[in-house]
C-alpha positions as CSV (number, residue, x, y, z in Angstrom):
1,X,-11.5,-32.0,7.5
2,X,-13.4,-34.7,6.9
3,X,-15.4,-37.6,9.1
4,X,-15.6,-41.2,8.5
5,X,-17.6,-43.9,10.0
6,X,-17.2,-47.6,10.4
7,X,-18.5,-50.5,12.2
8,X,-19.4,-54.4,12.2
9,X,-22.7,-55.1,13.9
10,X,-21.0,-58.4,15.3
11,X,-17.9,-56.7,17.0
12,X,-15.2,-57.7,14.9
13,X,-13.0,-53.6,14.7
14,X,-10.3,-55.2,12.1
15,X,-13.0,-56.1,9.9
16,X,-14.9,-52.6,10.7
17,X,-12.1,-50.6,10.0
18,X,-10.8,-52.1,7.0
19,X,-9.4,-49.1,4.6
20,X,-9.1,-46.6,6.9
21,X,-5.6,-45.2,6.5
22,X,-4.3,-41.9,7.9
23,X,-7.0,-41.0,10.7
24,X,-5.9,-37.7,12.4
25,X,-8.3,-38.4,15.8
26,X,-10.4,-41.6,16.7
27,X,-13.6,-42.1,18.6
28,X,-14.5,-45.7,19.6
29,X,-17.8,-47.3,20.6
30,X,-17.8,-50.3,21.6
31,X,-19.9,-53.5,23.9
32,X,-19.3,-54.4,27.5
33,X,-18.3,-57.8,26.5
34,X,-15.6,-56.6,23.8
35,X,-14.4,-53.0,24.9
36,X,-11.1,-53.7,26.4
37,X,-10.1,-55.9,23.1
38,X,-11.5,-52.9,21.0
39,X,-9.5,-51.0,23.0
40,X,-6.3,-52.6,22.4
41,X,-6.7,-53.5,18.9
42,X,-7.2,-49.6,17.6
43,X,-3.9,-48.8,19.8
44,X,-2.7,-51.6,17.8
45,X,-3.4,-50.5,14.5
46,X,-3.0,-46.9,14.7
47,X,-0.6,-46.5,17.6
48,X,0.1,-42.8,18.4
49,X,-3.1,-41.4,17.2
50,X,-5.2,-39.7,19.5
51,X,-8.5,-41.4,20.6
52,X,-10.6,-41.5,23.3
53,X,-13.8,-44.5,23.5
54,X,-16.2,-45.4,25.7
55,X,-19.4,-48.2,25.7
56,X,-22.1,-47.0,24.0
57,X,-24.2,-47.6,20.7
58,X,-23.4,-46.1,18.0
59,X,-24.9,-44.5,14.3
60,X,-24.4,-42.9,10.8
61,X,-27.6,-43.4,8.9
62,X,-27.7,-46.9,10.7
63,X,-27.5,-47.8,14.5
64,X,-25.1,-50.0,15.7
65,X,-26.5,-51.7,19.5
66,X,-24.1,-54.0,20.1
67,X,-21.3,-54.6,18.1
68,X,-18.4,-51.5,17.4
69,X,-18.1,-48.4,15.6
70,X,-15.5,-45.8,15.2
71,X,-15.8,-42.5,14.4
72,X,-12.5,-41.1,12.8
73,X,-11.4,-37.6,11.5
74,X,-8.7,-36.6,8.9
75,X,-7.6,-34.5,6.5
76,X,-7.4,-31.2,8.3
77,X,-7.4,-32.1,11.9
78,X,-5.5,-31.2,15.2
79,X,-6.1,-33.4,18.1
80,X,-4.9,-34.2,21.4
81,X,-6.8,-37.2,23.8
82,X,-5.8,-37.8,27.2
83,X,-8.2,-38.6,30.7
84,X,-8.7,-36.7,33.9
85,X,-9.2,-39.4,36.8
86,X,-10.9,-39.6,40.5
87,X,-13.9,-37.5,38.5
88,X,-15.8,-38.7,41.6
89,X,-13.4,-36.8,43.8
90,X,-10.8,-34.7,42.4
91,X,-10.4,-34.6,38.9
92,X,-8.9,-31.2,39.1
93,X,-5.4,-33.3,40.3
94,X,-5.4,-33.8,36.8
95,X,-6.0,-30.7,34.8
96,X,-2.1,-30.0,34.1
97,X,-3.1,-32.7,31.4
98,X,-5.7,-30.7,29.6
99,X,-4.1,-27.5,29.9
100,X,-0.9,-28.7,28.1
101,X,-3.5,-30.5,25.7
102,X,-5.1,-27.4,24.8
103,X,-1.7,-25.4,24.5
104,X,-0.4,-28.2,22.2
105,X,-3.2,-28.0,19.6
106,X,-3.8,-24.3,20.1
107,X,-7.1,-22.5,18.4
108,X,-9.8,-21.3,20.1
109,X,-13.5,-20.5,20.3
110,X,-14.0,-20.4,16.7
111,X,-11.9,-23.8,15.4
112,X,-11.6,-26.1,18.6
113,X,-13.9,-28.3,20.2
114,X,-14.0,-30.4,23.2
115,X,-15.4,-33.7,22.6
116,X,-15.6,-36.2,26.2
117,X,-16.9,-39.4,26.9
118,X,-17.5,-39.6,30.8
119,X,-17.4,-42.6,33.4
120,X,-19.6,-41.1,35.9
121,X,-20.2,-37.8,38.2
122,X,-20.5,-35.9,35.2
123,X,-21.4,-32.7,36.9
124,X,-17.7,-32.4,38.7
125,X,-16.3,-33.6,35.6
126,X,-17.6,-31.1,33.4
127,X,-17.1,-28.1,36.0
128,X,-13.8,-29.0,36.4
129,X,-12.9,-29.2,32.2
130,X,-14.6,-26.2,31.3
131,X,-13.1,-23.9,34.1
132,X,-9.9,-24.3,31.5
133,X,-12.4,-24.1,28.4
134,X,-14.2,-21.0,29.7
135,X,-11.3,-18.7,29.1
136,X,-10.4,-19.7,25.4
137,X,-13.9,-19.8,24.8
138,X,-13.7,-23.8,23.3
139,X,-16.7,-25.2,23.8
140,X,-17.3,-29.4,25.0
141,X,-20.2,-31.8,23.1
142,X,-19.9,-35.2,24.9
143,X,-21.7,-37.9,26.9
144,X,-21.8,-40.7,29.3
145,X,-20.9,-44.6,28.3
146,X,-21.8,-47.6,29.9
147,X,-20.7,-49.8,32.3
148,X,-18.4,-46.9,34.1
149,X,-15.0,-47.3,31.6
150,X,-14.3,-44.9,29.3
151,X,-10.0,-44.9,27.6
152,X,-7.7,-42.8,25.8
153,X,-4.7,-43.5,23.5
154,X,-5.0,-47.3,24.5
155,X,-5.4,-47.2,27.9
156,X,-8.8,-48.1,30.0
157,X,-9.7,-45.9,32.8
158,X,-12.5,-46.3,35.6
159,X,-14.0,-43.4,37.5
160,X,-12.4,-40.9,35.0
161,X,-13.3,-38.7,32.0
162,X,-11.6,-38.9,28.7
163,X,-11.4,-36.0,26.9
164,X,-10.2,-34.8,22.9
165,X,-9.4,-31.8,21.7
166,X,-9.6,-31.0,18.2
167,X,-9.1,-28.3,16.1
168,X,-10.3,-27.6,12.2
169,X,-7.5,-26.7,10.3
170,X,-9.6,-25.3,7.4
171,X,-13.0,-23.8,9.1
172,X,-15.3,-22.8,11.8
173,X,-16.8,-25.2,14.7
174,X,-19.9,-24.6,16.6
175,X,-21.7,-26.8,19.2
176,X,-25.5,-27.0,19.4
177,X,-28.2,-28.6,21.6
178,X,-31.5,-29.6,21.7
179,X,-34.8,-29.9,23.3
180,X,-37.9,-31.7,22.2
181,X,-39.8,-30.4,25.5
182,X,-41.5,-27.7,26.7
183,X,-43.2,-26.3,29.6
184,X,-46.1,-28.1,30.8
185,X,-48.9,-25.5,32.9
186,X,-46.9,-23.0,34.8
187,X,-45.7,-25.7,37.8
188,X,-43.0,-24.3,39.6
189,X,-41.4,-26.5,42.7
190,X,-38.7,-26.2,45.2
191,X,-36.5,-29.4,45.1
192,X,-36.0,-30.0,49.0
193,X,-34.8,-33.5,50.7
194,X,-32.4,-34.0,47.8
195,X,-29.1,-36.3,47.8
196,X,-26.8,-35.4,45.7
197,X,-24.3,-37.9,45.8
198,X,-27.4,-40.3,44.9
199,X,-29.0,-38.2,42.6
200,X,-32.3,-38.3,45.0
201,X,-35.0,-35.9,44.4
202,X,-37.2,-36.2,48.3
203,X,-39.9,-33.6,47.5
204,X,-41.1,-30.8,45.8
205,X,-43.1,-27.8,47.3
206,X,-42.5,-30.1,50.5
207,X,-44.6,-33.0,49.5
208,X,-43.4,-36.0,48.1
209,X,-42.1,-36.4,44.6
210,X,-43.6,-39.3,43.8
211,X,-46.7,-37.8,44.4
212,X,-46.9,-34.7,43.3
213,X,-45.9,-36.4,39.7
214,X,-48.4,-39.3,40.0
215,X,-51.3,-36.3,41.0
216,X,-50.4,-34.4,38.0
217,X,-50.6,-36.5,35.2
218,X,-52.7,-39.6,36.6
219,X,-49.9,-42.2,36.5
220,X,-49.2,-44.9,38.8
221,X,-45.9,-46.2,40.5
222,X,-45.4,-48.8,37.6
223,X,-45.7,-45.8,35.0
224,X,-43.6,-43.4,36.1
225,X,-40.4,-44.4,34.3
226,X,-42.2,-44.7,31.2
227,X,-44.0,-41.4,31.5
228,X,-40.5,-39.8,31.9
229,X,-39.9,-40.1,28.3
230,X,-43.2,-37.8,27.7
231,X,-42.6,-35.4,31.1
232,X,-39.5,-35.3,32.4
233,X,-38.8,-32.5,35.0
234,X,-36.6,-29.4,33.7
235,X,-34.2,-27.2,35.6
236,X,-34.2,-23.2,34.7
237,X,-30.8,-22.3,33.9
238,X,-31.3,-18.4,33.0
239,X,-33.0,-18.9,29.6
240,X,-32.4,-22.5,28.9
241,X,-33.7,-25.4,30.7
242,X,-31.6,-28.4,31.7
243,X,-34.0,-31.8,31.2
244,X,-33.8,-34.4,34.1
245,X,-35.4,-37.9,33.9
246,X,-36.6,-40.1,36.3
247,X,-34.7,-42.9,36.8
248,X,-36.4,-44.7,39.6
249,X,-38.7,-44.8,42.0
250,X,-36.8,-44.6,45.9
251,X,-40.1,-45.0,48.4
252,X,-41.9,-41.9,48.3
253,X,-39.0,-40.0,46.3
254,X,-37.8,-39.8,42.7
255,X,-34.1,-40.9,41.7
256,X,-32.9,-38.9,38.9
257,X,-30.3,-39.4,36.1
258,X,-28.8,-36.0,37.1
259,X,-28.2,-33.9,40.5
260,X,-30.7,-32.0,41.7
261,X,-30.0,-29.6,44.9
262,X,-31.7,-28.3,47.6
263,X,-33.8,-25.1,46.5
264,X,-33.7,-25.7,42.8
265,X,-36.4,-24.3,40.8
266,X,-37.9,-27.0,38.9
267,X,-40.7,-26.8,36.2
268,X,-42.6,-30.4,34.6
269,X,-42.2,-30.7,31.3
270,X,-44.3,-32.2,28.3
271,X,-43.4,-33.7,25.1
272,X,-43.3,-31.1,21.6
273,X,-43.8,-32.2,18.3
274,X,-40.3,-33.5,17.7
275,X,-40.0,-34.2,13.7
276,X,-40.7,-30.8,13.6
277,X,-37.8,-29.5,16.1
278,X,-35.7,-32.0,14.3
279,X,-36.4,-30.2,10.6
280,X,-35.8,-26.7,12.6
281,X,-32.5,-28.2,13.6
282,X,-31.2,-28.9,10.7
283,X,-32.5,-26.0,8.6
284,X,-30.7,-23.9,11.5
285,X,-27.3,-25.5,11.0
286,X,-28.0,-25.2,7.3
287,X,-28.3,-21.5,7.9
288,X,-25.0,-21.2,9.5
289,X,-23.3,-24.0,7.8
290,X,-24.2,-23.6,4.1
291,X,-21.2,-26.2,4.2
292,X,-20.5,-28.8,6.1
293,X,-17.6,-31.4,6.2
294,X,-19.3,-33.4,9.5
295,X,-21.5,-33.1,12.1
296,X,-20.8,-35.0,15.4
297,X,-23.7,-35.9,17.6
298,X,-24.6,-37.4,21.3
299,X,-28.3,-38.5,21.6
300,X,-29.5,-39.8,24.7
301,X,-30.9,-43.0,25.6
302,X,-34.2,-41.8,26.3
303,X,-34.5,-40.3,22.8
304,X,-33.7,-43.5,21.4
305,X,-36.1,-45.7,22.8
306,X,-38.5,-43.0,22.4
307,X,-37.6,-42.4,18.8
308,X,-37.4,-45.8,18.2
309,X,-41.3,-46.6,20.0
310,X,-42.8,-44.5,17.7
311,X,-40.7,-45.8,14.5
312,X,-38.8,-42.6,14.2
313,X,-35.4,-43.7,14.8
314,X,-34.3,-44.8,11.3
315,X,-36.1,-41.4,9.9
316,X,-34.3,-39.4,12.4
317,X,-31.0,-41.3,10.9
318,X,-32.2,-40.3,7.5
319,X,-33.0,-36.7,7.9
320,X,-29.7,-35.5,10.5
321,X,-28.1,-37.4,7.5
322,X,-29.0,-35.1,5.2
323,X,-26.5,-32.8,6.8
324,X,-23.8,-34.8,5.0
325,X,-21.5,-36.8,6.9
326,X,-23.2,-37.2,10.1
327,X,-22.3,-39.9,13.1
328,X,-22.5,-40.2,17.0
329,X,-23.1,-42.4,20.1
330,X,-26.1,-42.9,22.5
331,X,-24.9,-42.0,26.2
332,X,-26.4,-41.9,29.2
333,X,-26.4,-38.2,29.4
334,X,-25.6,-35.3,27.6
335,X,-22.7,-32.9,27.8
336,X,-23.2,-29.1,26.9
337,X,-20.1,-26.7,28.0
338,X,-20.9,-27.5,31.7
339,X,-24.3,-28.8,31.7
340,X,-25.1,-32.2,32.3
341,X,-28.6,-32.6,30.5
342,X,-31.1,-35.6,30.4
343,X,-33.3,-36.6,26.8
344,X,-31.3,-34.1,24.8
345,X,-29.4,-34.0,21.6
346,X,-25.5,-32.0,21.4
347,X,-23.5,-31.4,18.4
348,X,-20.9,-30.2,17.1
349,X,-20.8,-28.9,13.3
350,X,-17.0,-28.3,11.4
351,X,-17.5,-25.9,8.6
């Protein structure tokens, strides 16, 4: 299979996608202003091929903040795109879709994938797509746009999660993630006081949040959602650990980017040395993929403006482009099988 990228820093997707011809499966990126035009234009010019799109930034070897991008594959590809509504209430009302989807395309754990771009509640979302995942063994890369619209096959959806499914015809697929952080002392806390619906985070060894973050590492109120991007709090999830940021500060309480639930164990996390988790990436997939026809990526926002503070961004570009033919969108939170992580990177490599 193969994976081509395209996109016009001003917006304009005719111009952008100028000699593609044949695309098998379509990704779009796109700006608040300009997304439901992008949206009908690609229907336009490739009507019946599958695509799903959210808004989002975009990037090969170059990022693209506010203008469009599409990711297309070909040459070897089986894909299916469709949405799965109400995510905030009852997406499974919808799953007849996917499970037809998946039928349709057929392959399993070691040639499909699952790639979704997600409106909102991605933890329901994700539950409810990988409970028909889980038993074919498919795994999902995919992330959250902006502005709460995502669409599929032409057609704009609110409050809903579009999905693709997509099979390599002539090789292997593996997903991958990773984590720039690591444990900081041997803090453990209790999550109590917690909203869910609001993503609120009331205390932790019953004390205050805020507090016990602000006594830990020395910050003040104004700090705290910059700090994030060093120490964000982590969730154990048997061996792995799901990253949660701080999104704002709610009175003596943290809001979070992801759900946190009464009697969670919680850990505080601390910035590693991240050009050289990047290089262990890579040399992994290189391991497993001694060839590569793309690799597929979501990074977070968080990792973006913290890649791009310390003038890593570009580089980053540069060496995941090494890989060969590598592109992906910034979301607002990470997608994993059924984890909903915070200042992470997924992937998914086609041999």
């Amino acid at each position: 299979m193969r994976q081509s990228f395209y996109m016009n820093q001003s917006g304009n997707l005719k111009e952008a996608v100028r000699g593609l011809t044949r695309p098998e499966f379509l990704m779009l990126l796109s700006n608040k202003t300009q997304f439901e035009t992008h949206v009908k234009e690609l229907e336009a010019l490739y009507p019946g091929i599958p695509s799903i799109g959210c808004i989002g930034m975009s990037y090969d070897t170059r990022i693209v903040e506010t203008g469009v991008g599409v990711i297309a594959f070909s040459d070897g590809v089986s894909a299916a795109a469709n949405v799965l509504e109400e995510v905030s209430t009852m997406p499974v009302k919808y799953i007849e879709r996917l499970e037809k989807d998946i039928a349709a395309v057929g392959g399993g754990a070691r040639d499909t994938v699952c790639i979704d771009f997600c409106s909102g509640n991605d933890a329901c979302a994700l539950s409810t797509i990988y409970s028909s995942l889980r038993p074919r063994g498919i795994s999902l890369v995919g992330g959250t746009g902006d502005d709460g619209r995502v669409s599929a096959n032409g057609r704009i959806c609110h409050d809903a999660v579009a999905y693709g499914i997509v099979r390599n015809l002539h090789g292997r697929v593996k997903t991958y993630k990773e984590n720039i952080y690591h444990p900081l002392g041997n803090y453990r806390f209790i999550a109590s006081q917690t909203d869910k619906s609001q993503y609120i985070l009331g205390a932790l060894n019953g004390k205050p949040a805020k507090q016990v973050y602000e006594s830990i590492l020395h910050v003040t109120d104004q700090e705290i959602l910059t700090q994030t991007f060093k120490n964000p709090f982590g969730k154990l999830n048997g061996d792995d650990i799901c990253i949660i940021s701080i999104k704002e500060v709610n009175g003596n309480a943290l809001t979070c980017f992801r759900q946190v639930n009464d009697s969670d164990v919680l850990i505080l996390l601390e910035l590693g040395d991240y050009k050289a988790i990047t290089k262990e990436t890579i040399h992994k997939i290189c391991q497993e993929f001694p060839r590569r026809s793309a690799v597929f990526s979501v990074n977070c926002l968080f990792r973006y403006k913290l890649f791009s503070e310390h003038g890593y961004m570009n580089e980053y570009l540069g060496e995941m482009g090494k890989l060969g033919s590598h592109a992906g969108f910034v979301g607002y939170g990470e997608h994993y099988n059924n984890r909903f992580v915070n200042q992470s990177m997924t992937c998914v490599v086609f041999e």
